[in-house]
C-alpha positions as CSV (number, residue, x, y, z in Angstrom):
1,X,131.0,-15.3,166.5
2,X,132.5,-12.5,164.1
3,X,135.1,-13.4,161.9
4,X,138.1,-10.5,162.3
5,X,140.7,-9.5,159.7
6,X,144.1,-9.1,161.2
7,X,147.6,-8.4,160.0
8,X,150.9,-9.0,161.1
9,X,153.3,-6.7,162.5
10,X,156.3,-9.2,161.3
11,X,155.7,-10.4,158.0
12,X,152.8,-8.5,156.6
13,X,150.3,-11.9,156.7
14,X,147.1,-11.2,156.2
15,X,144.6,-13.4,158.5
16,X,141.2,-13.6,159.4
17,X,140.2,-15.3,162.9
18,X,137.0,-16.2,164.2
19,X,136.3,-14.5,167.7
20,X,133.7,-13.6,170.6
21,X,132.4,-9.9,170.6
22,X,133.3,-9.6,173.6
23,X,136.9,-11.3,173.8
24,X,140.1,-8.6,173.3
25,X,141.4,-8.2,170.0
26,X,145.0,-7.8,171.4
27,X,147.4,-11.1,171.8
28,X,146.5,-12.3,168.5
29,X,149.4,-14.3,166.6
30,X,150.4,-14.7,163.0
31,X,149.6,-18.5,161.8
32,X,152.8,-18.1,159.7
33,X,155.5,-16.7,161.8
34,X,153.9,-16.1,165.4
35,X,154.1,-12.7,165.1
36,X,152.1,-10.4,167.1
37,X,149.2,-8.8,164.7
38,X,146.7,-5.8,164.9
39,X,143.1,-5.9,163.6
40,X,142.3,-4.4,160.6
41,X,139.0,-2.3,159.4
42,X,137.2,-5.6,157.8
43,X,134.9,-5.0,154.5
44,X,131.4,-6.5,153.9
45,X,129.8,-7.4,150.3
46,X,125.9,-7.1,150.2
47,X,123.9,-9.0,147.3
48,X,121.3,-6.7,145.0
49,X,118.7,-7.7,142.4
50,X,117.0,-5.7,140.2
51,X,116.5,-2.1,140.1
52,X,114.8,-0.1,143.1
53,X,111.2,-1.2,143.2
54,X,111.9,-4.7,141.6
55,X,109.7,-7.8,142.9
56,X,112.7,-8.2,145.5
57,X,111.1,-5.5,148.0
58,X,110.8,-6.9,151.0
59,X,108.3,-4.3,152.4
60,X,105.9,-4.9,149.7
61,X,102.9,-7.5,150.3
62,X,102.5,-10.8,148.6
63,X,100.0,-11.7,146.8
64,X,96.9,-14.0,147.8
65,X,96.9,-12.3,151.1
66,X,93.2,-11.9,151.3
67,X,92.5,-10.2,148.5
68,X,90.5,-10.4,145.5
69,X,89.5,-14.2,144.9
70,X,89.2,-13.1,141.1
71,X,93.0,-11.2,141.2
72,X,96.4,-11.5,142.8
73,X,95.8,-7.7,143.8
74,X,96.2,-8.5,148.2
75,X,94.2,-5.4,149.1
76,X,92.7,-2.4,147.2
77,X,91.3,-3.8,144.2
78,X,89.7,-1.4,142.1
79,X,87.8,-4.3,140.1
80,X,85.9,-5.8,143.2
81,X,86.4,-2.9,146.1
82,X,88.5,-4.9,148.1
């Protein structure tokens, strides 16, 4: 279940509340004053490592996936020919 920013119409509270996708965000009530309250565009924060390319690329291989018994190179070894 999402959890929803809301804000009241009475005092100004701002709230978050944990609800269904699917339920209606209307009838929602201030914890502080039981005011009616309206849903408010809700922000997300994403976590970064590294520069673009780092070791954090999830696309990329790992090593010791078959590859070279001699190197960590997975495929494409230009010692070997794997």
């Amino acid at each position: 279940m999402p959890i929803y920013e809301f804000v009241c119409n009475k005092c100004s509270n701002k709230f978050e509340k944990l609800l269904p996708m699917n339920d209606g965000k209307d009838g929602v009530f201030c914890p502080k004053c039981n005011g009616e309250a309206h849903k408010v565009f809700s922000t997300f924060a994403t976590i970064s490592s590294g520069s673009a390319g780092s070791d954090m690329d999830f696309g990329a291989p790992s090593g010791g996936g078959g590859g070279c018994s001699s190197c960590s190179t997975p495929s494409s070894c230009s010692t070997c020919g794997h």
